[in-house]
N, C-alpha and C positions, 0 to 999 in steps of 0.2 A: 608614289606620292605626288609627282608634279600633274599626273591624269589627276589624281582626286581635288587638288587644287585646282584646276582650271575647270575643274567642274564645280565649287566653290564660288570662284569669281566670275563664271556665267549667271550664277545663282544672286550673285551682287548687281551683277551687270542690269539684271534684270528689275532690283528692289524698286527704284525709285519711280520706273511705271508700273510693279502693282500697288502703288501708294497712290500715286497719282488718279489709277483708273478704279480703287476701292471704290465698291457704295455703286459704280457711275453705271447704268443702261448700255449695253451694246448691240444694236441691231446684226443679225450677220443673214446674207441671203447666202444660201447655200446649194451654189446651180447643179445639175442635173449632171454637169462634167466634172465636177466633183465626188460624183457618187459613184462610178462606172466602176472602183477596184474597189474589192473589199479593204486591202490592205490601208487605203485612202481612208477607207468610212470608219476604221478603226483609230486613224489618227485622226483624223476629225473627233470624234467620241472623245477621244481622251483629252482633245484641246479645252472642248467644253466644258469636259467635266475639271479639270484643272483653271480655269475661266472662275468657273462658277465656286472652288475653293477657297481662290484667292480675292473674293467678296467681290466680283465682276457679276455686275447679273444680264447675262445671255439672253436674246431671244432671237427665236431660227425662224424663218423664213424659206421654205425652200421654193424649186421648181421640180422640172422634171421633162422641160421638153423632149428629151432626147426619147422616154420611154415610151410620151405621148405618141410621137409619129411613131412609134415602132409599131404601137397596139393599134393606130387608124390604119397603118398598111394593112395590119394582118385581117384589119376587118372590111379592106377596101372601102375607105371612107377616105377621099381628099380634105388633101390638106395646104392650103394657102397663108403665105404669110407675105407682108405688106409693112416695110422697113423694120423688120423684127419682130412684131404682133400678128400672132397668129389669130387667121382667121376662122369663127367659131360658130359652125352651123348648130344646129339641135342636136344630130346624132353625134357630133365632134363632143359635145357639150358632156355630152353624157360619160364619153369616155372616159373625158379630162377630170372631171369630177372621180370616177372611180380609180385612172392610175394614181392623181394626187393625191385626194384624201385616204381611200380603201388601201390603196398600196405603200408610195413612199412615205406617208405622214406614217403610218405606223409602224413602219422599220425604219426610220431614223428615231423615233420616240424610245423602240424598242432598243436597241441599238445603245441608246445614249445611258438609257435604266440599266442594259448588261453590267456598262463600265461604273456604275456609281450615282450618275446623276437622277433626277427626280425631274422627269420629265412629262409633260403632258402634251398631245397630240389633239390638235384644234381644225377644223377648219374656218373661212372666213364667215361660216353661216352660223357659226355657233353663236348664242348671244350677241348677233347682229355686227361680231366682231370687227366685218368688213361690208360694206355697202356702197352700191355704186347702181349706173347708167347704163345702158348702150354706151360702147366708143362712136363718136360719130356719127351718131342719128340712127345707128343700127348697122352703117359699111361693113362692120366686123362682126354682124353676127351676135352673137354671145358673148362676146371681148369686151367689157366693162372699163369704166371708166370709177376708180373711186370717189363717192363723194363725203365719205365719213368711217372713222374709224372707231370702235367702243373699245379705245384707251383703260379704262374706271377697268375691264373688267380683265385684260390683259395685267395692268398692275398689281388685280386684285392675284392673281394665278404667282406674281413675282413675290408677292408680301407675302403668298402660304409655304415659300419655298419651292415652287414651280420652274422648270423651265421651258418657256411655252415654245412648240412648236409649230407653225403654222403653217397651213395649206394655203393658196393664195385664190380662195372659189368665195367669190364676193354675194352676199343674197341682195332679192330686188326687194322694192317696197312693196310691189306686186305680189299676193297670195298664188300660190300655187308658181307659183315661177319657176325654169331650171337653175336661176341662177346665171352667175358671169365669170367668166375665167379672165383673171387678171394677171397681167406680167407681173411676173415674182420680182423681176427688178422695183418696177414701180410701187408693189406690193410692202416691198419691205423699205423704200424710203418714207411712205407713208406713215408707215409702223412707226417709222425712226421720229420723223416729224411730230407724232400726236405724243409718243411717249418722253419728249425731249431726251432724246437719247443721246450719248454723249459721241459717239461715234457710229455709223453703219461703213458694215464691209461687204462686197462681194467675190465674194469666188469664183473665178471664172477658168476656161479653157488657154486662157494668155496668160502673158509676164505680167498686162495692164493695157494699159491704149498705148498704141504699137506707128510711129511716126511711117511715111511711107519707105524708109530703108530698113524698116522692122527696128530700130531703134523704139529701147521704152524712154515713153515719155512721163518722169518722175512728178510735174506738178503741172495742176491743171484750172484754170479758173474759168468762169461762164464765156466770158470772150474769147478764151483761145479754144474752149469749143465749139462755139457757134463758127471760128475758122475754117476748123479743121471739118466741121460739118461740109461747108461749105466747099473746100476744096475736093471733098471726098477719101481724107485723109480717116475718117470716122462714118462709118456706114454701117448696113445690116443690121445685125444683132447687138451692134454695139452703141446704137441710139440708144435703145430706152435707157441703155446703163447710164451713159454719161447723163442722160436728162434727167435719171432718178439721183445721181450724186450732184448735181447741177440744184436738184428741188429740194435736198435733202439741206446742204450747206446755206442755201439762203431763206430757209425756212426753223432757222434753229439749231440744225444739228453743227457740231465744231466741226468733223472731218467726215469725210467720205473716203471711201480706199476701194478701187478697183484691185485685187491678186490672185495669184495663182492657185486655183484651189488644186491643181497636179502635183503643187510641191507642197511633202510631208512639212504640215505642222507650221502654213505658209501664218495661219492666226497668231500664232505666238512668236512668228519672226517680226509681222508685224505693228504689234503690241509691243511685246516688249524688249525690244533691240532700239539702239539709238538710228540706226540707214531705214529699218525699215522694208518693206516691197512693195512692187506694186507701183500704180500712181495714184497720189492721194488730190484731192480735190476739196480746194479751201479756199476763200476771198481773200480777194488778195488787193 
């Protein structure tokens, strides 16, 4: 009896952020370190599809780097990256395109439909969903820069009972173009930004932004990461992130949340627990 109770009063614990977060947009990127165990990509699935019950309307984001480099080794095609943006020649291009959209977009789509959900698998070219630049006059190759997002038509996939799953392969204005591979971080704060979305979260390979004794750092605002940039307390892969929860919070969205996508079900400790994980980032 006292187990069934405290399984009760997790279930209370819980009430007054799905009240809170009914109706409201949630961006989630959903990185590539995330996706490595199946047993992971099952509790993912069911967070979402539990998300999406309790009148949260989800939209995923994912990456994939990890699989990307796996598939350019085997095809020996270098591969360069430059503060965490990879860099994207032609034959790269091509890759990236077929692991992201051909492959992970349609097993997590797949994936998500097993457990329940009503999921639809997108890339950034579809209905001009995502649209962007060269980064940098072209430095990066193929590595785009967004300059527009087609909101109307992502909304539209959430109003039919959708939940849209997105590749992050941005098209040019350019006919015939390959296209742009864009960082799924920045990807999905974009997302977050056009759709006013009430929250985006990332799942990452950390607890969150990790101070230099590996301590997590629980709260974060534009100032104390242009610090920590600067000291080198914040590097690598961990740029674009902090810059995407950085663009995300002062462009509309309430909260941004760096977490662990390695721990089971880190979405719903986040959401709706009063501590929380992760570092969340908010003006402060």
């Amino acid at each position: 009896m006292k187990l069934k109770l405290n399984k009760v009063n997790t279930l209370l614990d819980a009430l007054p952020y799905i009240k809170e977060f009914n109706g409201k947009t949630i961006v989630i990127k959903y990185g590539g370190s995330a996706q490595t165990s199946p047993l992971l990509q099952e509790k993912f699935a069911q967070d979402i599809v539990l998300l999406s019950l309790t009148g949260i309307k989800p939209v995923i984001v994912h990456g994939g780097g990890a699989k990307i480099s796996d598939m350019l080794n085997k095809l020996d095609i270098k591969s360069e990256f430059i503060d965490g943006h990879r860099v994207t020649c032609g034959d790269s291009m091509k890759v990236v395109e077929m692991v992201l959209s051909g492959d992970i977009n349609k097993n997590i789509t797949s994936l998500l439909n097993h457990h329940g959900a009503k999921a639809i698998g997108i890339s950034g070219k579809d209905s001009n969903c995502i649209e962007a630049v060269a980064k940098d006059d072209g430095k990066f190759g193929y590595t785009g820069v967004v300059t527009s997002i087609n909101f109307s038509m992502i909304e539209n996939l959430i109003s039919e009972g959708f939940i849209p799953v997105i590749a992050p392969i941005a098209d040019s204005a350019e006919p015939n173009h390959p296209g742009f591979n864009i960082n799924a971080d920045i990807a999905a704060s974009k997302i977050a930004i056009a759709l006013k979305a009430n929250k985006v979260l990332f799942l990452t390979d950390t607890k969150g932004v990790l101070d230099k004794n590996g301590e997590l750092l629980n709260s974060l605002d534009k100032e104390d990461v242009e610090n920590y940039k600067k000291d080198g307390t914040i590097a690598g892969g961990m740029i674009p992130k902090v810059d995407a929860c950085v663009d995300a919070i002062y462009n509309g969205v309430q909260k941004a949340h760096i977490i662990d996508g390695r721990v089971e079900h880190s979405i719903l400790l986040e959401l709706f627990t009063s501590d929380g994980v992760g570092t969340q980032f908010l003006q402060k």
